[in-house]
N, CA, C and O atoms as a GROMACS GRO file, in nm:
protein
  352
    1UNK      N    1   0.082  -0.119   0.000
    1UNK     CA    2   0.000   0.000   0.000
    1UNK      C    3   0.087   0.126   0.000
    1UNK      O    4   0.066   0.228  -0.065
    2UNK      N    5   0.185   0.102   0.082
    2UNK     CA    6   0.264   0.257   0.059
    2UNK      C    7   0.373   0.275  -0.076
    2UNK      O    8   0.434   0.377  -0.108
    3UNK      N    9   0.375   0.145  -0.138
    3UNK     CA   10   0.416   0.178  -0.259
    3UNK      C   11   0.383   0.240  -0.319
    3UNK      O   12   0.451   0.332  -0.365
    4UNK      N   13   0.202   0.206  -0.360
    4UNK     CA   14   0.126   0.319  -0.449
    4UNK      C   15   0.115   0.404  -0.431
    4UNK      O   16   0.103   0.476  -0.531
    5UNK      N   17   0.106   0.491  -0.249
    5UNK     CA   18   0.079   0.558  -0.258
    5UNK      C   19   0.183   0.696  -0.301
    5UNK      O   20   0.160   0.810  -0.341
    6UNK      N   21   0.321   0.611  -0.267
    6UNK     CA   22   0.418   0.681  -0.296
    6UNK      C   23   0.392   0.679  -0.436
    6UNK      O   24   0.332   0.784  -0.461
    7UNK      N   25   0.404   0.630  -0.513
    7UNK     CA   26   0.389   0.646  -0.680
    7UNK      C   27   0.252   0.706  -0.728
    7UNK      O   28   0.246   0.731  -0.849
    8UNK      N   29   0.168   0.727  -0.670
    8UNK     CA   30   0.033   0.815  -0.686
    8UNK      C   31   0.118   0.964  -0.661
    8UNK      O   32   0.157   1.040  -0.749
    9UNK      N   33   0.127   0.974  -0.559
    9UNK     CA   34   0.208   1.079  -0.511
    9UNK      C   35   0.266   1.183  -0.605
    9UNK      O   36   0.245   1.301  -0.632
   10UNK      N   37   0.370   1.057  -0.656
   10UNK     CA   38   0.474   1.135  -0.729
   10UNK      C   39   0.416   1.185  -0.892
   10UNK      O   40   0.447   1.290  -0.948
   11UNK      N   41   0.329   1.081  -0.941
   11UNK     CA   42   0.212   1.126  -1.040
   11UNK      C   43   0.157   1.262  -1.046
   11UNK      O   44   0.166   1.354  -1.126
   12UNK      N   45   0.093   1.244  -0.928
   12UNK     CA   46   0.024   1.369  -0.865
   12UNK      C   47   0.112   1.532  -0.892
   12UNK      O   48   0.068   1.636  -0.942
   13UNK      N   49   0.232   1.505  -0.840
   13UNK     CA   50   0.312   1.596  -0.834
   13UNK      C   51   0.376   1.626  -0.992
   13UNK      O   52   0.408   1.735  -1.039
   14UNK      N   53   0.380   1.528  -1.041
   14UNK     CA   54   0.465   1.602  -1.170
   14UNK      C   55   0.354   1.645  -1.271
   14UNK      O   56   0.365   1.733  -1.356
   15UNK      N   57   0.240   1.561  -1.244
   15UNK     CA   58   0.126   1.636  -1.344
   15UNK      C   59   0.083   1.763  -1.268
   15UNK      O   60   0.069   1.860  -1.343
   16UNK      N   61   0.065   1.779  -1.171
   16UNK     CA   62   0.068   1.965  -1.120
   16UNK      C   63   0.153   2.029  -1.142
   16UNK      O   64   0.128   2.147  -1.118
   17UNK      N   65   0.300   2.002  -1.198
   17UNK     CA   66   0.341   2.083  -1.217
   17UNK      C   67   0.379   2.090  -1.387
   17UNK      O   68   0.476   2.155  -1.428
   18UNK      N   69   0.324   2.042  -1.442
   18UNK     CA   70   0.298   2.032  -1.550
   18UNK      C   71   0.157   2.150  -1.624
   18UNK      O   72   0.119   2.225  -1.713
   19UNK      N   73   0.135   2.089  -1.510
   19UNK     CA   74  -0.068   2.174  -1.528
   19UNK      C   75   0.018   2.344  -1.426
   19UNK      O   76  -0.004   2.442  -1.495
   20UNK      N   77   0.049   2.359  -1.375
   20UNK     CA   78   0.099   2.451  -1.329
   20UNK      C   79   0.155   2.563  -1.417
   20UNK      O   80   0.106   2.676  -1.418
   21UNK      N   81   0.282   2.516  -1.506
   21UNK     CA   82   0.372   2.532  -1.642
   21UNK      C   83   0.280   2.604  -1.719
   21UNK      O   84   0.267   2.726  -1.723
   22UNK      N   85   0.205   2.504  -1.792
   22UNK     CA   86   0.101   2.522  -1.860
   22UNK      C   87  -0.028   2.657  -1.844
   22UNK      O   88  -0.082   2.725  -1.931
   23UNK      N   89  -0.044   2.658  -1.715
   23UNK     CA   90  -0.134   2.756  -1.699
   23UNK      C   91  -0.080   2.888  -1.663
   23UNK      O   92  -0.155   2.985  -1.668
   24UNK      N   93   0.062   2.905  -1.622
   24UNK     CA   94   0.120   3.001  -1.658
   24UNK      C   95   0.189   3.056  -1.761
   24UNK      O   96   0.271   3.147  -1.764
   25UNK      N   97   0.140   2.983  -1.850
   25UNK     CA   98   0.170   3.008  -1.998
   25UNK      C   99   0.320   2.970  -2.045
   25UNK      O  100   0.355   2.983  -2.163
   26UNK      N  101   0.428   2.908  -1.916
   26UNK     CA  102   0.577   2.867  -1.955
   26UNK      C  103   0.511   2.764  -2.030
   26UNK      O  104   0.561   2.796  -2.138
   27UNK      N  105   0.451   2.685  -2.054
   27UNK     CA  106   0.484   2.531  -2.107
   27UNK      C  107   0.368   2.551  -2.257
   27UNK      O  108   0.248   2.539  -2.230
   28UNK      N  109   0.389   2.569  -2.348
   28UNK     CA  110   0.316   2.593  -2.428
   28UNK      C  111   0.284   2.474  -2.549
   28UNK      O  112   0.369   2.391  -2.581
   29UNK      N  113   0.124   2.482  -2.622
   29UNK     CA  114   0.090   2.376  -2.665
   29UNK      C  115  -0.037   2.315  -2.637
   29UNK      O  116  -0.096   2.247  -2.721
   30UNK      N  117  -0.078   2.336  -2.526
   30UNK     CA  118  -0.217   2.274  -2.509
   30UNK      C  119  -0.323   2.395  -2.479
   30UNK      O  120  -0.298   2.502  -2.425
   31UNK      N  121  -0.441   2.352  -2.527
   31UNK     CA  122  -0.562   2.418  -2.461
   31UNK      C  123  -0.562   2.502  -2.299
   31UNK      O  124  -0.630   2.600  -2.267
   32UNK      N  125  -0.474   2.436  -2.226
   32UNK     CA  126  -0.464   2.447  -2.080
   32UNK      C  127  -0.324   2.610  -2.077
   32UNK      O  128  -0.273   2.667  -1.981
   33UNK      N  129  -0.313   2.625  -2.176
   33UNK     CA  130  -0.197   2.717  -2.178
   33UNK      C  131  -0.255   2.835  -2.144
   33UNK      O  132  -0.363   2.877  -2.184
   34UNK      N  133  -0.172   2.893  -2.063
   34UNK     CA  134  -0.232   3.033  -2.043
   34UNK      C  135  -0.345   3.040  -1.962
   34UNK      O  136  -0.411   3.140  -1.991
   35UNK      N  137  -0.395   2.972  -1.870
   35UNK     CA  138  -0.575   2.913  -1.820
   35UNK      C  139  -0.488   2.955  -1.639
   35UNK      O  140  -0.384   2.900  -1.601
   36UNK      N  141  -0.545   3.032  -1.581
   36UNK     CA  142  -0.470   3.034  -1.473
   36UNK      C  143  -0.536   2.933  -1.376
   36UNK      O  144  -0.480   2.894  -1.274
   37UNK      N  145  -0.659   2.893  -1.413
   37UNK     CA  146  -0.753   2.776  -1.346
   37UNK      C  147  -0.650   2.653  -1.302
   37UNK      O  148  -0.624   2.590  -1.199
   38UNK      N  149  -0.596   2.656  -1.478
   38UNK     CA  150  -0.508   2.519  -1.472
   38UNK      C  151  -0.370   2.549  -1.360
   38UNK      O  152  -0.310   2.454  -1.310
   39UNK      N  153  -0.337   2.673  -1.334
   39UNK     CA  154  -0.185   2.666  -1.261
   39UNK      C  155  -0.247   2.655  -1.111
   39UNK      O  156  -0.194   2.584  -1.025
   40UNK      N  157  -0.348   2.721  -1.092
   40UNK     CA  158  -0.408   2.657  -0.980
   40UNK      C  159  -0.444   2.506  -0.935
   40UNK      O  160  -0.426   2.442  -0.832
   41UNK      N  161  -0.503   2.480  -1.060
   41UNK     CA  162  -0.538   2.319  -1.023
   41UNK      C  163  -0.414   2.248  -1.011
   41UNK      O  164  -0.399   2.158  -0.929
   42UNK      N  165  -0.328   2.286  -1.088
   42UNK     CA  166  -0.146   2.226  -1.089
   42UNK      C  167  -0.094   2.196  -0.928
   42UNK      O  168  -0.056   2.095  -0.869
   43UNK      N  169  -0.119   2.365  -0.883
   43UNK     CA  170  -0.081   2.356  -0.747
   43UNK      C  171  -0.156   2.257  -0.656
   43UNK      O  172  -0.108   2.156  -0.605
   44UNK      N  173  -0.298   2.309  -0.642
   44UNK     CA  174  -0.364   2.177  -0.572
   44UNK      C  175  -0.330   2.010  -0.612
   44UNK      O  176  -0.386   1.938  -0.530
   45UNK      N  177  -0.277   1.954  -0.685
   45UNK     CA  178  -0.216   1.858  -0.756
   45UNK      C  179  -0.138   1.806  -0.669
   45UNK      O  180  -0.144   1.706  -0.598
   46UNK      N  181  -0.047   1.907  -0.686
   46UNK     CA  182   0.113   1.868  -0.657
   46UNK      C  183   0.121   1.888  -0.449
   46UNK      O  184   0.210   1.848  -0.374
   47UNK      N  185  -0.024   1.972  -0.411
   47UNK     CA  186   0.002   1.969  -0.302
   47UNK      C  187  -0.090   1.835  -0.248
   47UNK      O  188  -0.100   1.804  -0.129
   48UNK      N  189  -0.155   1.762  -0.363
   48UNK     CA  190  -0.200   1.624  -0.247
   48UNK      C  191  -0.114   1.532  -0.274
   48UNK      O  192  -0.101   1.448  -0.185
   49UNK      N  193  -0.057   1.520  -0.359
   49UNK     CA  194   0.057   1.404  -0.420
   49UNK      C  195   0.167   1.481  -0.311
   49UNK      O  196   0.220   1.374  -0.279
   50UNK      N  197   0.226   1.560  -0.246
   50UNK     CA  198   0.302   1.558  -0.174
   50UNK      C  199   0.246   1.528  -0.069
   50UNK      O  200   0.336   1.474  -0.004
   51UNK      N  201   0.131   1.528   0.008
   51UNK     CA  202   0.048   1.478   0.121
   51UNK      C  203   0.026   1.338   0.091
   51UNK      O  204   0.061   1.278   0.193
   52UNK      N  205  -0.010   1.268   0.017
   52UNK     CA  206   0.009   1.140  -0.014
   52UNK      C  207   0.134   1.062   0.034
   52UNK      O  208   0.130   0.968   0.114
   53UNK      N  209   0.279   1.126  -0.041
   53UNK     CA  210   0.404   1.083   0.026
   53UNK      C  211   0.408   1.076   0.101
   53UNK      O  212   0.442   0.967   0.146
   54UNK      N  213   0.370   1.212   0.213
   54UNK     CA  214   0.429   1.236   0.339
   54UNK      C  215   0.282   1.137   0.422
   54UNK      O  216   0.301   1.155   0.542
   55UNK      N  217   0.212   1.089   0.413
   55UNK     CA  218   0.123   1.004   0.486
   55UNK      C  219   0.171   0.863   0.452
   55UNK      O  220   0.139   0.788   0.544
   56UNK      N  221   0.215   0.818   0.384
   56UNK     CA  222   0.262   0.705   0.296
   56UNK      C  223   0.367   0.680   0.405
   56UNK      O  224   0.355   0.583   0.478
   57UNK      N  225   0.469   0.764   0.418
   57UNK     CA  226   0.589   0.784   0.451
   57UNK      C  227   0.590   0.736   0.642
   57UNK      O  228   0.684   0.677   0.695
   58UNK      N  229   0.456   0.782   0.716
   58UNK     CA  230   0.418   0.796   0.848
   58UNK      C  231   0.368   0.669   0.887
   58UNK      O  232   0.372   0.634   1.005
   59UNK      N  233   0.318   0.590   0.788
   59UNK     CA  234   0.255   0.497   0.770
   59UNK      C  235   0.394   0.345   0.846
   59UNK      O  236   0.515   0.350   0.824
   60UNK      N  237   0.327   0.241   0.922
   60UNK     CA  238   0.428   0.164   0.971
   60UNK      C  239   0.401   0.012   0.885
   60UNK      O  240   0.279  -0.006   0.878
   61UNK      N  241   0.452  -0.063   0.840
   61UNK     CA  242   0.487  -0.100   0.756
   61UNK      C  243   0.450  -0.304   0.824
   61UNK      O  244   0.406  -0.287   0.938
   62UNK      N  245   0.452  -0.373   0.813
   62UNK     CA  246   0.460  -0.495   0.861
   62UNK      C  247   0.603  -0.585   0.877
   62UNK      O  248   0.634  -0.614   0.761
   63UNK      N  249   0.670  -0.622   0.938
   63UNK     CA  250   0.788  -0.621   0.932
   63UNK      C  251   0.879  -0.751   0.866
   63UNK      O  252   0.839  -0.854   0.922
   64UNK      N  253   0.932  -0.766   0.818
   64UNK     CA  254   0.973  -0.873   0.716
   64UNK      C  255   0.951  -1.009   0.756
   64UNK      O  256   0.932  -1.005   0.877
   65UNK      N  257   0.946  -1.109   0.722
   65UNK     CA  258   0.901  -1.252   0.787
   65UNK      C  259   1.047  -1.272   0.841
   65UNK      O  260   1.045  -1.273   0.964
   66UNK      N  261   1.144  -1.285   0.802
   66UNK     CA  262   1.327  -1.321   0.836
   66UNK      C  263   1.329  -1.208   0.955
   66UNK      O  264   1.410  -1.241   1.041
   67UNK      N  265   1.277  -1.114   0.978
   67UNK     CA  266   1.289  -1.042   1.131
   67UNK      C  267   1.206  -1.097   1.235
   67UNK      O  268   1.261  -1.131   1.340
   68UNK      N  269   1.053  -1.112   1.217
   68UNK     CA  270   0.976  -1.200   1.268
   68UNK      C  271   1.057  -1.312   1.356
   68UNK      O  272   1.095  -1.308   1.473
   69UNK      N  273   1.070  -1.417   1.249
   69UNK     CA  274   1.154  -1.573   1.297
   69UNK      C  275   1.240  -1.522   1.395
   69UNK      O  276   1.243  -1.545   1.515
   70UNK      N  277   1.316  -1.442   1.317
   70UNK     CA  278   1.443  -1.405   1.403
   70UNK      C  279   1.434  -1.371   1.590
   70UNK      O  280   1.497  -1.393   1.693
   71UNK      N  281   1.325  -1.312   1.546
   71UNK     CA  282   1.263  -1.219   1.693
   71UNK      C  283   1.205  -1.374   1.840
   71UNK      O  284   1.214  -1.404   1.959
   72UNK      N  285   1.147  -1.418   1.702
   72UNK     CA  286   1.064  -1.587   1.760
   72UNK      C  287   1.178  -1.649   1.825
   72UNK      O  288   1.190  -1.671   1.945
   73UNK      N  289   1.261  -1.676   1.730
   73UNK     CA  290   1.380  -1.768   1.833
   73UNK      C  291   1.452  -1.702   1.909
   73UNK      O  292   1.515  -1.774   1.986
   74UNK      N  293   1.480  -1.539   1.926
   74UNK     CA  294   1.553  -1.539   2.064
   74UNK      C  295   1.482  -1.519   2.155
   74UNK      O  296   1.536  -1.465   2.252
   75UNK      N  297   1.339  -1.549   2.166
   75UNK     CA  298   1.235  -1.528   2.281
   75UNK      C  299   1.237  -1.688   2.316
   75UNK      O  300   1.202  -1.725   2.428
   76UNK      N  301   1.262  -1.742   2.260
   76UNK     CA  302   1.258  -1.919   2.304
   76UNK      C  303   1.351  -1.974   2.391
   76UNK      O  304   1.431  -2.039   2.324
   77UNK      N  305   1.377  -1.977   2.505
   77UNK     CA  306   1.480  -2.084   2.583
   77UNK      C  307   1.510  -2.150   2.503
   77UNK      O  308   1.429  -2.162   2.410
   78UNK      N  309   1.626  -2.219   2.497
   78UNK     CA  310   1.679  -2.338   2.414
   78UNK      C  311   1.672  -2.437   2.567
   78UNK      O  312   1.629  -2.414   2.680
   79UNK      N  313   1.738  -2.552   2.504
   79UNK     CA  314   1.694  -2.676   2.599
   79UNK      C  315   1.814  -2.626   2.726
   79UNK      O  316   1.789  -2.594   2.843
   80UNK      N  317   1.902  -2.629   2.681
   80UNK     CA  318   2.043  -2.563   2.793
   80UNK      C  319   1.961  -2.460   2.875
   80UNK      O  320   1.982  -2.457   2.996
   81UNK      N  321   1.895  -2.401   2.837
   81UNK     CA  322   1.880  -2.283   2.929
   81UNK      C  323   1.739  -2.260   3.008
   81UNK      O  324   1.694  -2.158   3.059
   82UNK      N  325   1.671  -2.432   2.996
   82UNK     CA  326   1.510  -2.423   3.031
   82UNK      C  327   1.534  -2.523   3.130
   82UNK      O  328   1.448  -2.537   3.218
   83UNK      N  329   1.670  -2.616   3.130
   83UNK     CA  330   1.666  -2.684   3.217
   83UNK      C  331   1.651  -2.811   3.161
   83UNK      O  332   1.740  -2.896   3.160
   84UNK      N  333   1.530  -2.826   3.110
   84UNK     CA  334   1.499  -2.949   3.034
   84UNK      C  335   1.567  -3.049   2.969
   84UNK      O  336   1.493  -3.130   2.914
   85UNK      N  337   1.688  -3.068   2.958
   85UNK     CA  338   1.761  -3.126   2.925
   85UNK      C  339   1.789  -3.255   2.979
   85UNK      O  340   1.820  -3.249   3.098
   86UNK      N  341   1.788  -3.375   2.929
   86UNK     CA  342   1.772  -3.496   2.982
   86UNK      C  343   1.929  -3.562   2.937
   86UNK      O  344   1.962  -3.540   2.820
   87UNK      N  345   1.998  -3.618   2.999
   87UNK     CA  346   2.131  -3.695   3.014
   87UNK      C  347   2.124  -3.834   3.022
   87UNK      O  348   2.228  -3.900   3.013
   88UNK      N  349   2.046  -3.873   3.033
   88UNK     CA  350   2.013  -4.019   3.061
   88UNK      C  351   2.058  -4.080   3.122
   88UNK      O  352   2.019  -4.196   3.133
   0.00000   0.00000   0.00000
């Protein structure tokens, strides 16, 4: 999940500033040129695709299965150290 959202994100952000370009008339070529609607909407864009990251980013993650195990066996007594150990 925080993959996408990081890659939504970053979507987000380069098409606002694209739509940004564009509506300030630097990026010329489309209908959207010159439209100050569009450098606005650019901005709003690029400011949820950076809120996306930064929630993405806050976000805690599940932790690898090889850390897990890892964690499992040093919570376990081994036989040496439970006593249990039989000699016969």
């Amino acid at each position: 999940m925080k993959v996408i959202l990081i890659i939504v994100g970053v979507l987000l952000i380069l098409t606002g500033i694209v739509w940004f370009l564009q509506g300030i008339n630097v990026l010329p070529g489309s209908f959207m040129t010159g439209q100050i609607e569009y450098a606005v909407a650019g901005i709003v864009a690029a400011i949820i695709g950076a809120g996306l990251i930064a929630y993405s980013r806050r976000q805690r993650g599940a932790p690898p299965i090889e850390l897990e195990k890892a964690q499992d066996a040093e919570s376990e007594p081994t036989e040496a150290e439970s006593g249990n150990r039989f000699d016969g």
